[in-house]
C-alpha positions as a printed Julia matrix, in Angstrom:
334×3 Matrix{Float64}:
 -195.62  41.49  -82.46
 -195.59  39.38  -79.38
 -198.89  37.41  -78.77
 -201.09  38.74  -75.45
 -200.43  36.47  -72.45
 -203.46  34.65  -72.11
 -205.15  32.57  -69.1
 -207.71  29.95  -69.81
 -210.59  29.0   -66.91
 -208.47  29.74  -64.65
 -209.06  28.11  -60.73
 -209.03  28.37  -57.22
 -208.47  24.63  -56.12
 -208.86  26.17  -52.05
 -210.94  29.1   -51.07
 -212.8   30.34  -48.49
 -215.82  32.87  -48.78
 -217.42  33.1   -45.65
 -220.81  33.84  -44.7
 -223.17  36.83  -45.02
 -221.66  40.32  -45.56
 -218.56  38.98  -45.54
 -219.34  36.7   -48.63
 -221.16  39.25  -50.35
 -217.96  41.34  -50.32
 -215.19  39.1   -50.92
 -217.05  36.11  -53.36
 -217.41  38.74  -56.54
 -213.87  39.29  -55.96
 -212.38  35.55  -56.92
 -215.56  35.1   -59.36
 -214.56  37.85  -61.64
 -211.32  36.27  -62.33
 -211.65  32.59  -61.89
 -213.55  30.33  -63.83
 -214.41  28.35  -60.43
 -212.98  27.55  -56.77
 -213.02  24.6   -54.48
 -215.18  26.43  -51.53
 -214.19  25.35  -48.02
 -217.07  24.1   -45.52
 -215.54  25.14  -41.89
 -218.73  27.61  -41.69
 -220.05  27.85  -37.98
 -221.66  25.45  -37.8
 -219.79  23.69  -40.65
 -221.51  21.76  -44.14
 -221.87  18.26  -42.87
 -225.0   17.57  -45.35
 -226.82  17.83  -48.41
 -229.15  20.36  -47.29
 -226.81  22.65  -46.17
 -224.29  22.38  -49.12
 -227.13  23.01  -51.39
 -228.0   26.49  -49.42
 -224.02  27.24  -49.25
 -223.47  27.3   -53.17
 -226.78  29.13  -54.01
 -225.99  32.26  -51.27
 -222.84  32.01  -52.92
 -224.05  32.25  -56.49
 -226.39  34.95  -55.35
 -223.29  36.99  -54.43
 -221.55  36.76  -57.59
 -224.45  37.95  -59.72
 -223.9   37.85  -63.36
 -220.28  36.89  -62.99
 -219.16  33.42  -64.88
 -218.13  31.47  -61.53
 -218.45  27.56  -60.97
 -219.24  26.93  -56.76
 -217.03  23.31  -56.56
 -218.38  22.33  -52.99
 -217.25  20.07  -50.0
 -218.26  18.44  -46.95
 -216.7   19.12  -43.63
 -215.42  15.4   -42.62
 -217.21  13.32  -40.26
 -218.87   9.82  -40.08
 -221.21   9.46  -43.26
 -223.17   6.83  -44.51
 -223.2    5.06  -47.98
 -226.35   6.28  -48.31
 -225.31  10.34  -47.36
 -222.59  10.36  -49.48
 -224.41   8.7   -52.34
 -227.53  11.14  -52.13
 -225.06  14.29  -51.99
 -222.27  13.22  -54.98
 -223.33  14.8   -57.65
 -223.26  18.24  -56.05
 -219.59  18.02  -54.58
 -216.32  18.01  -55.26
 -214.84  16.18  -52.82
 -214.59  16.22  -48.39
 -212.0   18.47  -46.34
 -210.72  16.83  -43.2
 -209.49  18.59  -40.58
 -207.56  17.3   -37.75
 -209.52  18.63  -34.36
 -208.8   22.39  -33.62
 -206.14  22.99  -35.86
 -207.18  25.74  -37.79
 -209.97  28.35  -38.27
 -213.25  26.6   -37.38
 -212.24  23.13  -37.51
 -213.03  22.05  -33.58
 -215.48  19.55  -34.24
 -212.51  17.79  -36.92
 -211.09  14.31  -37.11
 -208.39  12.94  -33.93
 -208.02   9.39  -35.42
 -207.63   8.65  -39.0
 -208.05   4.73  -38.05
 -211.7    5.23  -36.93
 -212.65   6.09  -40.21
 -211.84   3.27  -41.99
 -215.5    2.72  -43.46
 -215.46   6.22  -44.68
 -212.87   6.15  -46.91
 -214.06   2.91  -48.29
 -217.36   4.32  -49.28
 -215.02   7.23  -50.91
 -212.8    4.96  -52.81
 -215.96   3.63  -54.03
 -217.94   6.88  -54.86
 -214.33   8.03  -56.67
 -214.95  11.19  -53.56
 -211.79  13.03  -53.45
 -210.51  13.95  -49.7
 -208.66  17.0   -49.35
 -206.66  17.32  -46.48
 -205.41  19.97  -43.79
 -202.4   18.39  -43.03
 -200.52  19.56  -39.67
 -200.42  18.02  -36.39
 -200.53  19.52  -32.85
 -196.81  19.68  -32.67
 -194.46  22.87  -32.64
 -195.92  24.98  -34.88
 -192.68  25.05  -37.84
 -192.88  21.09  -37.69
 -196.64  20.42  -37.78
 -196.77  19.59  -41.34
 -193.86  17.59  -41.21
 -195.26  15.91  -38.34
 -198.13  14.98  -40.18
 -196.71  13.09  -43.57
 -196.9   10.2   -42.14
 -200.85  10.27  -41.94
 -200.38  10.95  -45.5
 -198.58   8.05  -46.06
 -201.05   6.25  -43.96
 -204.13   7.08  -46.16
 -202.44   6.85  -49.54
 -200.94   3.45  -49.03
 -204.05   2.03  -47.11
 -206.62   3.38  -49.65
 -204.66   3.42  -52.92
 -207.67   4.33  -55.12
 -208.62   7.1   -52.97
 -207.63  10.26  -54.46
 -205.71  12.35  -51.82
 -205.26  16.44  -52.23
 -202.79  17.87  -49.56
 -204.16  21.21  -48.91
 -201.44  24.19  -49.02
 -197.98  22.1   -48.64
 -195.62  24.11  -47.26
 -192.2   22.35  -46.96
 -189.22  20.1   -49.39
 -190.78  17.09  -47.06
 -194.06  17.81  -48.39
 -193.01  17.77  -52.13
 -190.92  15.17  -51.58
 -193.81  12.94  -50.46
 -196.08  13.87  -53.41
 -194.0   11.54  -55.99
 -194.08   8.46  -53.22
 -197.53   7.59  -54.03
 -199.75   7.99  -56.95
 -202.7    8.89  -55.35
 -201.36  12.43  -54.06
 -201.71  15.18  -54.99
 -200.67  19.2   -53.58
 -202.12  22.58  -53.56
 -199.9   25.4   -52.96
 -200.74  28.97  -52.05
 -199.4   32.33  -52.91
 -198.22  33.19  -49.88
 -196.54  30.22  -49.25
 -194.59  30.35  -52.78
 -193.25  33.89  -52.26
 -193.1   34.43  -48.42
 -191.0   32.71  -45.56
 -191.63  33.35  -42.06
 -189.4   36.42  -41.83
 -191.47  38.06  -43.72
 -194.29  38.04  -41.09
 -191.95  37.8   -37.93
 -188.73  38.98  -38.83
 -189.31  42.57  -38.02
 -192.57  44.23  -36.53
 -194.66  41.86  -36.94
 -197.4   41.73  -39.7
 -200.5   40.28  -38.86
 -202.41  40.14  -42.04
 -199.76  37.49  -43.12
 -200.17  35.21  -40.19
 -201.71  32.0   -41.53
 -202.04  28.39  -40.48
 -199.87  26.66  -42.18
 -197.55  28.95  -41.07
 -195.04  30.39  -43.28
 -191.76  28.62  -43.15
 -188.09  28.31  -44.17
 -186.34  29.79  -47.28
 -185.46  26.04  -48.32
 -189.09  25.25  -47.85
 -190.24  28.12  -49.94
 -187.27  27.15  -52.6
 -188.7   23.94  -52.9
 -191.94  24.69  -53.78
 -190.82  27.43  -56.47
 -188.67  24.64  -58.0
 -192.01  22.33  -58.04
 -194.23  24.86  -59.48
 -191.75  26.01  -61.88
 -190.56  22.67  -63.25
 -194.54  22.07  -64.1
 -194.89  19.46  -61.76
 -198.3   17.86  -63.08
 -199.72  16.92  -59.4
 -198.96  20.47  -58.59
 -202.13  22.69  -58.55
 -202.95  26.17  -57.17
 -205.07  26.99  -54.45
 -205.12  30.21  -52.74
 -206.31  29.6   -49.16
 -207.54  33.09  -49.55
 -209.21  33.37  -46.22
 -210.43  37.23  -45.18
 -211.07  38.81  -41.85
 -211.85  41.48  -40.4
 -208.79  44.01  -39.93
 -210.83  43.69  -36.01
 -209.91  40.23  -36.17
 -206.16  40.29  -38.02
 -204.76  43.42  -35.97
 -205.91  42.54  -32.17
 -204.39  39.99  -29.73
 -205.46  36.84  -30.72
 -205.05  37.7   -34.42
 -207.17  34.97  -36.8
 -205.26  33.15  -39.18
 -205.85  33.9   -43.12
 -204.33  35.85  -46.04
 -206.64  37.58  -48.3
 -204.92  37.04  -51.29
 -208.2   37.29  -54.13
 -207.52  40.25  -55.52
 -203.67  40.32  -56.22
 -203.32  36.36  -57.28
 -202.87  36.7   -60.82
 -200.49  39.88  -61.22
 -198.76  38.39  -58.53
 -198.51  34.93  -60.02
 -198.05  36.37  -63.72
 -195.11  38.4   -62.45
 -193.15  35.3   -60.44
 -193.46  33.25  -63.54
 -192.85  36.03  -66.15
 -189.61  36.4   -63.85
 -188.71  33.21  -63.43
 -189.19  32.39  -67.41
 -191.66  30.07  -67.24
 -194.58  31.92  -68.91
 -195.86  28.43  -70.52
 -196.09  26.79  -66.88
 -198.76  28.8   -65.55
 -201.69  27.39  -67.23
 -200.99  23.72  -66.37
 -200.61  25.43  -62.53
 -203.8   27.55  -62.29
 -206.14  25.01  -64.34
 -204.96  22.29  -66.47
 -203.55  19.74  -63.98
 -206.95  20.33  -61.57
 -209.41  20.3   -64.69
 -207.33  17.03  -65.59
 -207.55  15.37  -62.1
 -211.29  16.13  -60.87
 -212.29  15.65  -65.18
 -214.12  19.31  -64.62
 -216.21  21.32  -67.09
 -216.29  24.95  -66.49
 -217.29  28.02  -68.07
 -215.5   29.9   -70.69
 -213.4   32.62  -68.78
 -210.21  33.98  -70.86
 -208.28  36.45  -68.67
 -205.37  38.39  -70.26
 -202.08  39.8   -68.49
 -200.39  42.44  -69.38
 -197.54  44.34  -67.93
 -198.92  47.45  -66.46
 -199.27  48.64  -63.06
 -201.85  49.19  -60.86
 -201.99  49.97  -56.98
 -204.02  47.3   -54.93
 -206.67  49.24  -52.73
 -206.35  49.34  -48.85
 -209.34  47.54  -48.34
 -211.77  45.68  -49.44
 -214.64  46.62  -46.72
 -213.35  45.81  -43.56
 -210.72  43.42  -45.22
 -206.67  44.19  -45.54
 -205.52  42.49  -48.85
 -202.37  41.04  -49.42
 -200.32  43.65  -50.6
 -202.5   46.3   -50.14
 -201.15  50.09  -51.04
 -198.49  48.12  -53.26
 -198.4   48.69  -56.89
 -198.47  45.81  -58.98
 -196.28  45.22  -62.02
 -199.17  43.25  -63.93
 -203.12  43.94  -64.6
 -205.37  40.87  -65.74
 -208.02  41.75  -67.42
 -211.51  39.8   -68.84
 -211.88  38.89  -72.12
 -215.56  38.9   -73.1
């Protein structure tokens, strides 16, 4: 008899939740299948201190209720003190810099890396992870391309500061990640199974349009190579980011895929298909519990090969997928 397919703690190493009804709708739906998630801080106006972080992870707690689900918070980036980022360590995870206006709520976010310089001292020191929106303001297919140099920049400038490139999205990006020890990737769903046909290449689908936009079939083939050859700096992170369906299907459609509620059939199925049933684990938990040394609660979810039809909405959010039916169902194991 073959053995259940088993998930342990798994994680969400990028997520966004949102504020009031909006979190209370979409929050329960990551914390009843992940052990924890790295929660992003570009709120309006964004978690720049203590005060506010502390607020952030207890409205977000509140949401979840009884669920088993482990807040990791960050700091939007900007020029701290010593004494700031000392008082406010033991409640975060790390700080998420955003280059000025390049996604979702990230206006007031960094335009020179080289005025920063004291800041990521005092984070070398403090052992503060920075996790990192890479793209620049370029043509929209090369931003991220654009910006590896800045990578390259911070890792070889501040070699015991540990570096997390948010949602890589191209071979260039993977390429980078074994030039320098200090860095390390998150990759989304979307960006593993999806190019940029899939939201352009016909009528065009506006509840997959996300920043980092989706990109090239050699680009997506290079990240399923990554993930599926285990690569240990390699760890998943949904960028799950809802909106409205007022905000997605309107001119001026918002960037974000709200992936929460289909991640792990979806992922189960790629690596069930692929052959590579042993290499999820490491992906959704071990090689992020490893880095950040994390302690989270017991959460065992099981997969098993039976379908189920994702709903058409969650509220007034579209998921990914939604109306599809799924070839695998995770379920909780109390």
């Amino acid at each position: 008899m073959t053995a259940p397919w088993m998930i342990h703690q798994p994680l969400d190493m990028h997520l966004h939740l949102r504020q009031g009804d909006m979190l209370k709708t979409v929050a329960p739906v990551s914390a009843e299948w992940f052990a924890g998630a790295v929660i992003m801080p570009n709120l309006i106006p964004p978690i720049t201190n203590l005060e506010r972080l502390v607020a952030y992870r207890e409205e977000i707690e509140e949401a979840v209720g009884h669920l088993d689900f482990t807040p990791l918070m960050t700091l939007f980036f900007r020029d701290y003190t010593r004494d700031e980022l000392l008082a406010v360590r033991p409640h975060l995870l790390g700080i998420k810099l955003y280059p000025d206006g390049v996604t979702t709520n990230s206006e007031s976010g960094v335009r020179k890396l080289d005025e920063f310089h004291h800041v990521f001292k005092i984070m070398e020191e403090l052992r503060i992870p920075l996790l990192v929106h890479g793209e620049s303001h370029g043509f929209v297919l090369d931003r991220e391309k654009e910006f590896l140099s800045s990578y390259e920049f911070l890792a070889e400038n501040y070699p015991d500061l540990t570096i997390v490139m948010e949602h890589i999205t191209t071979a260039d990006a993977v390429a980078l990640l074994d030039r320098h020890a200090n860095l390390h990737a998150t990759v989304t769903l979307h960006h593993l199974l999806l190019t940029l046909n899939d939201m352009a290449g016909g009528l065009l689908q506006p509840h997959l349009f996300c920043k980092p936009i989706l990109k090239r079939p050699e680009d997506r083939e290079a990240l399923q190579s990554a993930v599926l050859s285990g690569h240990p700096k390699l760890m998943f992170g949904s960028d799950s980011a809802p909106h409205p369906i007022s905000a997605k299907e309107c001119c001026g459609c918002a960037a974000g895929v709200f992936s929460a509620p289909v991640i792990l059939p979806m992922l189960a199925d790629f690596f069930d298909q692929n052959g590579c049933r042993e290499r999820l684990q490491g992906f959704i938990s071990d090689y992020a519990v490893n880095l950040h040394k994390l302690t989270l609660p017991t959460k065992q979810i099981r997969l098993d090969r039976q379908s189920w039809v994702v709903p058409e909405r969650y509220d007034s959010v579209v998921p990914f997928k939604a109306g599809a039916t799924m070839a695998w169902q995770a379920s909780r194991i109390s």
